[in-house]
C-alpha positions in Angstrom: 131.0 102.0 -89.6 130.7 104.1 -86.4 127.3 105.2 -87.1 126.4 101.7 -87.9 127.5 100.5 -84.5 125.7 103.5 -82.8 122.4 102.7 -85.1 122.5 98.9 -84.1 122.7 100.0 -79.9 120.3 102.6 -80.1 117.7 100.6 -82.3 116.9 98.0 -79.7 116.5 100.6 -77.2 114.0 102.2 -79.1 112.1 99.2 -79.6 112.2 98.1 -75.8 110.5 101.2 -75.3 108.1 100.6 -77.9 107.6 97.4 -76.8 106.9 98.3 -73.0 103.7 100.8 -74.5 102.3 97.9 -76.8 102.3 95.4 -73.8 100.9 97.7 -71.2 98.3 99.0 -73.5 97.7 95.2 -75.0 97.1 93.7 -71.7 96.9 96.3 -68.4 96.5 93.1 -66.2 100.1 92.0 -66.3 102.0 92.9 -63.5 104.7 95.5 -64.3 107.8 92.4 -63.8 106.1 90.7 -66.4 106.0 93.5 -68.5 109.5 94.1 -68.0 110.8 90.3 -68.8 108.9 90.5 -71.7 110.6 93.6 -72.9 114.1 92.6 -72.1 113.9 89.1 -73.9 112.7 91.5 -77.1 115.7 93.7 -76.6 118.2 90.4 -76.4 116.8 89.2 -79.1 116.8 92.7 -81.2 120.3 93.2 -80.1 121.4 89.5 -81.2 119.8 90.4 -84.5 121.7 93.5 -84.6 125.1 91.9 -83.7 125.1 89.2 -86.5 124.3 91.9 -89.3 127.4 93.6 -87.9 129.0 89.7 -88.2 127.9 90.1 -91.6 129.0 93.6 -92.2 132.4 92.8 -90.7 133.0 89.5 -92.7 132.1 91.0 -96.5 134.3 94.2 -95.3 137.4 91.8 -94.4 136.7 89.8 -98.0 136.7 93.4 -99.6 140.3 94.5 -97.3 141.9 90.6 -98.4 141.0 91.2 -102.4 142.9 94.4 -101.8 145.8 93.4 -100.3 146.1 90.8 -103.0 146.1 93.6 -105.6 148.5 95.3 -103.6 151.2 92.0 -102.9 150.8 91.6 -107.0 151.3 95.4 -108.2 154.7 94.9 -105.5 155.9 91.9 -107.2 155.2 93.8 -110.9 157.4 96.8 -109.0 160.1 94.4 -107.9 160.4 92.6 -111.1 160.3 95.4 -113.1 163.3 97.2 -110.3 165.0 94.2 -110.7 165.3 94.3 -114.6 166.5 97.6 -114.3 169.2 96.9 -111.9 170.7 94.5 -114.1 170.1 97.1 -116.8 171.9 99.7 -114.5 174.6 97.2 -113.7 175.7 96.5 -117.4 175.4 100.6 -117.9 177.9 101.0 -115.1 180.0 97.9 -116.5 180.3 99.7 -120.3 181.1 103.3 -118.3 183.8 101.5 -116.8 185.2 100.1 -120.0 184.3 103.3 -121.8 186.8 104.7 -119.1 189.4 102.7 -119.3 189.8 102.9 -123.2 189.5 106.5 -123.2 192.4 106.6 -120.5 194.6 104.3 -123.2 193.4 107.0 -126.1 194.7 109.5 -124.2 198.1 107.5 -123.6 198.6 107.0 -127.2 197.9 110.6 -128.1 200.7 111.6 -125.6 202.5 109.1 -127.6 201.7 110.3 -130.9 202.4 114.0 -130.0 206.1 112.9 -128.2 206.5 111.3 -132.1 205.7 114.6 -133.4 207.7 116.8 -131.8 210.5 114.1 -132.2 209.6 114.3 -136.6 209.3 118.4 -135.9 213.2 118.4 -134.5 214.6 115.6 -137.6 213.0 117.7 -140.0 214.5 120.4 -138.9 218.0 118.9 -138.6 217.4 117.6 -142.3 216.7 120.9 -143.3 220.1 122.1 -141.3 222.0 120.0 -143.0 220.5 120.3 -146.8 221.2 124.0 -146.2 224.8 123.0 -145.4 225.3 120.1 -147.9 224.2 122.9 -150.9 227.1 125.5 -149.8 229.0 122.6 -150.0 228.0 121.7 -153.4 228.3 125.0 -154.7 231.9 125.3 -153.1 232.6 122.4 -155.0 230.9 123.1 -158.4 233.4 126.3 -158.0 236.4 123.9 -157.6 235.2 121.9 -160.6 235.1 124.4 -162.9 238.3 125.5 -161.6 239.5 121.8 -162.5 238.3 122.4 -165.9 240.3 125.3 -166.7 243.4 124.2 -164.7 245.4 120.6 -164.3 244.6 119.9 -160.2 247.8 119.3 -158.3 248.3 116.2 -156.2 246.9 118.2 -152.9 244.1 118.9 -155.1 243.7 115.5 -156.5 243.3 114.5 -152.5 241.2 117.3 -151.5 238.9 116.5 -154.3 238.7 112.8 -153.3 237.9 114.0 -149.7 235.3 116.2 -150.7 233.9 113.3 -152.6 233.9 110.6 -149.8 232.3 113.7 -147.6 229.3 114.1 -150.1 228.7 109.9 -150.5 228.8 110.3 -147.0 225.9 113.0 -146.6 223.8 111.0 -148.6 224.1 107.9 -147.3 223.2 109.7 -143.8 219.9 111.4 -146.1 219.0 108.3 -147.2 219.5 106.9 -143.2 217.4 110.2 -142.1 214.8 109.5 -144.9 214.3 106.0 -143.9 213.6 107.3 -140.2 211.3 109.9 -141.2 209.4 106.7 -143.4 209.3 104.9 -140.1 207.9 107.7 -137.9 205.0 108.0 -140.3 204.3 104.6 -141.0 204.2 104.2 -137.1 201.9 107.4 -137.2 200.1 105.8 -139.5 199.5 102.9 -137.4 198.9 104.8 -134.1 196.3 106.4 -136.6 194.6 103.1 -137.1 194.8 102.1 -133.4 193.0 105.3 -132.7 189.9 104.2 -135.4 189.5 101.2 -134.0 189.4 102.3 -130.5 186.5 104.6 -131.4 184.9 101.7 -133.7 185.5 99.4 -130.1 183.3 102.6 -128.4 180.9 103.0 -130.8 180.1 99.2 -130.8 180.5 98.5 -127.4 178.1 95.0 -128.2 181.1 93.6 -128.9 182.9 93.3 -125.8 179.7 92.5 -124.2 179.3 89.6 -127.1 183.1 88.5 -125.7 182.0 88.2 -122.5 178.9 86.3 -123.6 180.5 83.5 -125.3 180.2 80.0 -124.1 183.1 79.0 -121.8 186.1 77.1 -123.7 185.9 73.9 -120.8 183.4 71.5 -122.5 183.5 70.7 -126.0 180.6 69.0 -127.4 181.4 65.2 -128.5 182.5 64.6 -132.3 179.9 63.5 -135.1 179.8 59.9 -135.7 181.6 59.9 -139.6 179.1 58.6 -141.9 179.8 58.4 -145.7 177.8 60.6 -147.4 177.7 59.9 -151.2 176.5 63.1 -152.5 177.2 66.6 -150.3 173.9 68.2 -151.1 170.8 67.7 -149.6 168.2 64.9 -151.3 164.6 64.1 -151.0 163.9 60.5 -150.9 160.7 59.0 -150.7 160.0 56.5 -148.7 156.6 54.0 -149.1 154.8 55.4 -145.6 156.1 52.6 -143.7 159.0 54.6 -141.5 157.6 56.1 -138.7 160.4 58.7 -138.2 163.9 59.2 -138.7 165.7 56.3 -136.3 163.1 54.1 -138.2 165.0 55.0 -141.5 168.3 54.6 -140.0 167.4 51.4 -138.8 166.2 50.3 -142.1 170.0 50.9 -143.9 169.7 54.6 -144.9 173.2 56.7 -143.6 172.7 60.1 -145.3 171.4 63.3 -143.6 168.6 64.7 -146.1 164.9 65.0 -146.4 162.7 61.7 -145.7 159.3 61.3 -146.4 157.7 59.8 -143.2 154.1 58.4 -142.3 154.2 58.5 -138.1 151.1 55.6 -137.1 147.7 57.0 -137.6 149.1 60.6 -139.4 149.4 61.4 -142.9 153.2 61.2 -144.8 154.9 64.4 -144.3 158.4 65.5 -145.4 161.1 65.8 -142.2 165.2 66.5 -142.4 166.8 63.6 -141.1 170.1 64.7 -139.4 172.6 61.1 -139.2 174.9 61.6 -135.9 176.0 59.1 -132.9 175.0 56.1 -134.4 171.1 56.6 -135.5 169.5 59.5 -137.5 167.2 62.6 -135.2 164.6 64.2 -136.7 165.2 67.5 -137.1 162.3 70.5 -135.6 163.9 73.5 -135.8 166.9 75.0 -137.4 168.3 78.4 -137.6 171.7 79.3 -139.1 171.5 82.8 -141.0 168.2 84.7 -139.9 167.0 84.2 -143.2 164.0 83.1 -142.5 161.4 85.8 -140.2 160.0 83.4 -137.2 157.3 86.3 -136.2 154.7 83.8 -137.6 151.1 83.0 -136.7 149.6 80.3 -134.4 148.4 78.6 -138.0 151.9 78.6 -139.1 153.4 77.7 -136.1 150.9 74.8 -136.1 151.2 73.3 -139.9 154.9 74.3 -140.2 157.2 76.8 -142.2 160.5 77.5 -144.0 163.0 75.4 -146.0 163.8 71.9 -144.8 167.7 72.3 -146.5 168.1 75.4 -144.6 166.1 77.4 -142.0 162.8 76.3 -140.5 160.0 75.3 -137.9 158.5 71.7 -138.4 155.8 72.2 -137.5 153.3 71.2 -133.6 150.8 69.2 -135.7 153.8 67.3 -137.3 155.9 67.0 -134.0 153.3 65.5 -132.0 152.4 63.1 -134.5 155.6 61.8 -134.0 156.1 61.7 -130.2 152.8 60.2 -129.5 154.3 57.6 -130.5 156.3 56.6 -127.4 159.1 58.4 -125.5 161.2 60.6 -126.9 164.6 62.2 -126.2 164.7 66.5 -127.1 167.8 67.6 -127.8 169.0 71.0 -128.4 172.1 72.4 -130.2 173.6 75.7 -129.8 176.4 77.5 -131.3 177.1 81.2 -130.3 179.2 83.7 -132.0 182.5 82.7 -131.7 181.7 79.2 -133.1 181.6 77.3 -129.6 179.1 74.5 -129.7 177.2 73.4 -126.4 174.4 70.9 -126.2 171.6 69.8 -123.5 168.9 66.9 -123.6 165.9 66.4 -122.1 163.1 63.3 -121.7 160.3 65.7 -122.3 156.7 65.2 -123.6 154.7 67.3 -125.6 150.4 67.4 -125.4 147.7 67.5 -128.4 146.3 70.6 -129.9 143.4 70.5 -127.3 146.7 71.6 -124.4 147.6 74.0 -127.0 150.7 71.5 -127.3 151.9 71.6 -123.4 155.7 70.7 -123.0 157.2 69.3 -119.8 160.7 68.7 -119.5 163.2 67.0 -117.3 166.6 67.4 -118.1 168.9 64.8 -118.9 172.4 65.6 -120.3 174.1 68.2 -121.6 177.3 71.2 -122.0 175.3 74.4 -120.8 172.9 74.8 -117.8 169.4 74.4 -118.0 167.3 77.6 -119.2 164.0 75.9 -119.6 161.8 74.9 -116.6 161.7 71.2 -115.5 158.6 69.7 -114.4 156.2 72.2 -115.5 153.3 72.4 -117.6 154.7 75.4 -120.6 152.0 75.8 -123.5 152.7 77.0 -126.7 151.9 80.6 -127.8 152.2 83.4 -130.2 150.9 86.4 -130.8 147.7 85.9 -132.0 147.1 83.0 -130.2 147.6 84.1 -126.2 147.6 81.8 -123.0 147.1 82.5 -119.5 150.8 82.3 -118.3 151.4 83.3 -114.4 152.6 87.2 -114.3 151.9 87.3 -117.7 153.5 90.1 -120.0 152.8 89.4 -123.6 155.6 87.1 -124.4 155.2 86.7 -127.7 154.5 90.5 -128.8 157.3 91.0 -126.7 159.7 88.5 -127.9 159.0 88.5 -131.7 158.5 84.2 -131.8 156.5 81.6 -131.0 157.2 79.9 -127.9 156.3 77.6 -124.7 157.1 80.2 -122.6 156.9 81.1 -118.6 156.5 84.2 -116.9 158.1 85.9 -120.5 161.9 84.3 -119.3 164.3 85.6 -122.1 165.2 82.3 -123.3 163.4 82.1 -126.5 165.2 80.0 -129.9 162.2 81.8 -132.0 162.8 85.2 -131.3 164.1 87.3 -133.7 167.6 86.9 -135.3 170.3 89.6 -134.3 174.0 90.1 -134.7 176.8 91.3 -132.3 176.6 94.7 -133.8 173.1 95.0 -133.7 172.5 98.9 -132.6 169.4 99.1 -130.1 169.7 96.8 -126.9 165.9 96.2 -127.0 166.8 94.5 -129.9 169.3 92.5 -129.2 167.2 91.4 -125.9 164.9 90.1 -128.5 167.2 87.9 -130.0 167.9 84.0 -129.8 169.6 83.9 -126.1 169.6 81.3 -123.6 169.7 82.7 -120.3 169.9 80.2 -117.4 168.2 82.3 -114.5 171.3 82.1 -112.4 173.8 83.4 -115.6 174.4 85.4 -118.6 172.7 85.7 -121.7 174.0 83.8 -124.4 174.3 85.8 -127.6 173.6 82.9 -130.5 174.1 82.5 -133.6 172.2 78.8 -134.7 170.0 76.4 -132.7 168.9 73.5 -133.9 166.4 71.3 -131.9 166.3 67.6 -132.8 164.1 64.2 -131.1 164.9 60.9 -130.8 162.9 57.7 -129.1 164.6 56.9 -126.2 164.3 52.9 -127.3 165.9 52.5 -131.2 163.8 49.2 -131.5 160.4 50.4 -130.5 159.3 50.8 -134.1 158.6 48.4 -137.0 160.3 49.8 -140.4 160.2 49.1 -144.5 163.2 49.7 -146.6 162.8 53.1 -147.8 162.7 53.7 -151.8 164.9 56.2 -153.2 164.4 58.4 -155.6 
């Protein structure tokens, strides 16, 4: 840049002077003044040129410096994400050391115990042994006397001395027996401490646990109690219906009161089979259900899109099929959770759900519900998975990442597709894989089903046909 500067002064000097020779040899008549204007209007001109190419210069170097600072400002906010994650990492590390501590501190208390219990079982043993010693002189002394006995008639003094060494012996056994029943005790408590121990070291080698404890949903709000309905066969049925219901309320609406699969035909769709779950005075259709892990949600964007899994147990409706529905009017989502101590929470949302052309976008506004909000309100999420990848801000390859199909944003851990894992599961990159919902001001929630339901938000928006059963 220097040597550009000194270029740009030093070139219109140059041509002044060049310019001075090619008027005075052009035309000798002018007078020297002229000459002179002449060849400083040149040099105002040469220098103006030269100072708005170093405009230019100037402006595409401070475009070049702003693109780079931008790269800079996003590679910091990677680095603080990424030092944020691994403080909270650090901070449950340093919460399990603690724990680690303080149950290794209660092992070494009962091993004191256990070894005061020892020494206490040493010293009977050895008393027993004192006094079996001393109860067999006894008994020989007396197998002595007997024999005696035989041979000659005891006297009365005899007689007595015979019944006190009798009352002596019934008296040492009963205090065997007593010592006996002691040294039962001692090692069924040893036993016991044994056990204590075991667990202790199961409780430290499965430290998920405690963590899981921790994790549960809070005992305060209890989700409200199923509306009864009288269900006239326990297992699931498939009815058919004759295309008329447009979804699930519809076929409430129209007398049906059993949760099952339906056959429905949403307005301008094909029929398609849907679980209908009965509950709070209507039916919801049922999207997504997860109870065991049975079934692996890793699935394509085709699969995601069409559907997959059992209706009577696990599965994913389907996009194609769920929008067929909503764009029908407006629609209430509602999702169920249970986590591993078989608390129940709920929350609701008016939400609406685009075409395949958005790559079905979902925007939510919450409503109701038991547990925060871990979804974001008022924002455009589109669906991905794996093979099928949207431009998401600060993007890190949710779905790879989290193992399931999902609207997600900026890769939150609150995924209900991800993949299913238990309390015990061994590898924590695992278990941060799994089906949490993590409100970003709280804990993760460890769960063990979701099911996600909709509902229209006016029951008598739809015209129905009595279904036929089958």
């Amino acid at each position: 840049m220097n040597i550009i500067l000194v270029f740009l002064f030093i070139a219109p000097l140059a041509l002044s002077a060049g310019a001075e020779k090619d008027f005075s040899s052009f035309d000798p008549a002018l007078s020297p003044e002229t000459r002179s204007r002449f060849a400083m209007l040149d040099d105002v001109r040469i220098l103006a040129n030269g100072l708005l190419q170093l405009g230019h210069g100037l402006k595409d170097f401070a475009h070049k410096t702003k693109g780079q600072m931008n790269d800079i400002f996003e590679k910091l906010y990677v680095f603080d994400r990424s030092f944020y994650e691994l403080s909270l990492q650090t901070s449950e590390i340093k919460e399990e050391e603690e724990q680690l501590r303080q149950t290794t501190a209660r092992l070494q208390i009962n091993n004191e115990e256990i070894k005061n219990l020892s020494q206490e079982m040493n010293s009977k043993i050895e008393d027993l042994i004192q006094n079996k010693i001393q109860l067999q002189e006894k008994v020989w002394g007396l197998e002595d006397k007997i024999t005696k006995l035989a041979i000659t008639q005891p006297s009365m003094e005899e007689t007595k001395e015979i019944s006190s060494l009798k009352a002596f012996v019934e008296q040492q056994d009963n205090d065997i027996k007593q010592l006996l029943k002691v040294v039962e005790d001692q090692h069924t408590e040893l036993n016991r401490q044994h056990n204590q121990i075991l667990e202790l070291e199961d409780k430290l080698n499965h430290i998920e646990l405690q963590e899981l404890a921790e994790n549960s949903f809070m005992e305060e709000h209890r989700e409200p109690e199923d509306i009864p309905f009288p269900v006239p066969n326990a297992t699931a049925v498939t009815y058919r219906s004759d295309g008329a219901a447009p979804d699930c309320s519809a076929l409430y609406n129209s007398g049906t009161r059993s949760s099952g699969v339906y056959t429905i035909k949403p307005h301008g769709s094909e029929a398609f089979d849907v679980y209908c779950e009965m509950k709070f005075g209507s039916s919801w259709t049922v999207i997504q259900k997860r109870v065991d892990g049975s079934l692996d949600f890793n699935q394509t964007w085709d699969a995601y899109t069409s559907g997959f899994g059992d209706l009577n147990e696990e599965f994913w409706l389907g996009l194609n099929k769920t929008y067929s529905i909503t764009k029908q009017g407006d629609y209430i989502l509602r999702i169920e959770l249970q986590d591993w101590k078989d608390n129940k929470r709920y929350i609701e949302y008016a939400f609406s759900l685009g075409g395949p052309e958005t790559d079905y976008t979902l925007q939510l506004s919450r409503m109701f519900g038991s547990i925060p909000n871990a979804l974001p309100e008022q924002t455009e999420l589109r669906f991905s998975t794996a093979d099928h990848e949207v431009d998401i801000k600060n993007y890190f390859n949710c779905p790879e990442n989290y193992l399931g199909g999902w609207w997600h944003s900026e890769c939150e851990e609150t995924n209900l597709n991800g993949k299913y894992v238990t309390p015990r599961s061994r590898g924590r990159l695992d278990r941060r894989k799994g089906l949490y919902w993590k409100p970003k001001k709280g804990r993760y929630y460890l769960l063990k089903s979701t099911k996600i339901m909709i509902h229209p938000t006016d029951l008598k928006s739809f015209d129905f046909a009595q279904p036929n059963v089958i």
